[in-house]
Phi, psi and omega in degrees: 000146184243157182266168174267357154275052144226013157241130180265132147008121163089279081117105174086012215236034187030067169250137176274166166065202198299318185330309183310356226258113175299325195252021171263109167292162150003082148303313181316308169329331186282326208307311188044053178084316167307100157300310169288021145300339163266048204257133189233109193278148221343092180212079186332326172311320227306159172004282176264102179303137177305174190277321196256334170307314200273331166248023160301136159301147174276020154284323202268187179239120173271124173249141147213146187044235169268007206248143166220141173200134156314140169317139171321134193304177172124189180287162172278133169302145169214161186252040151265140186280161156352297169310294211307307198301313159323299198299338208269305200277035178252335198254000000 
């Protein structure tokens, strides 16, 4: 039988980079205001999200290093307002 202190959290859950570092406690705890102390090399989320990760449509696909993942979520931009976009599919 195992106790839950021989199993960590996350524990097996594909985390990369320093994230992985078993004896490291509330990495989050370091930020102190610096989001890129949670910068995880390549992995376009990390900390400060790349410039193309952040204005990618959650249509595109972002590579960085190895990791490829779709754009962040939400609707995809038009350069139609609220209205507009209503009016058209009512019609």
């Amino acid at each position: 039988m195992t106790t839950d202190e021989e199993h960590e959290l996350g524990e097996g859950t594909g985390r990369q980079g320093p994230w992985a570092e078993p004896d490291e406690e509330h990495r989050a705890d370091k930020q102190q205001g610096d989001p890129s102390v949670l910068d995880v090399e390549g992995d376009p989320r990390g900390g400060l999200q790349s410039d193309e990760y952040r204005n990618a449509d959650p249509r595109e696909l972002v590579t960085e290093g190895d990791v490829t993942m779709s754009g962040p979520g939400g609707a995809p931009q038009e350069d139609l307002s609220p209205d507009e976009r209503r009016e058209r599919d009512r019609t």
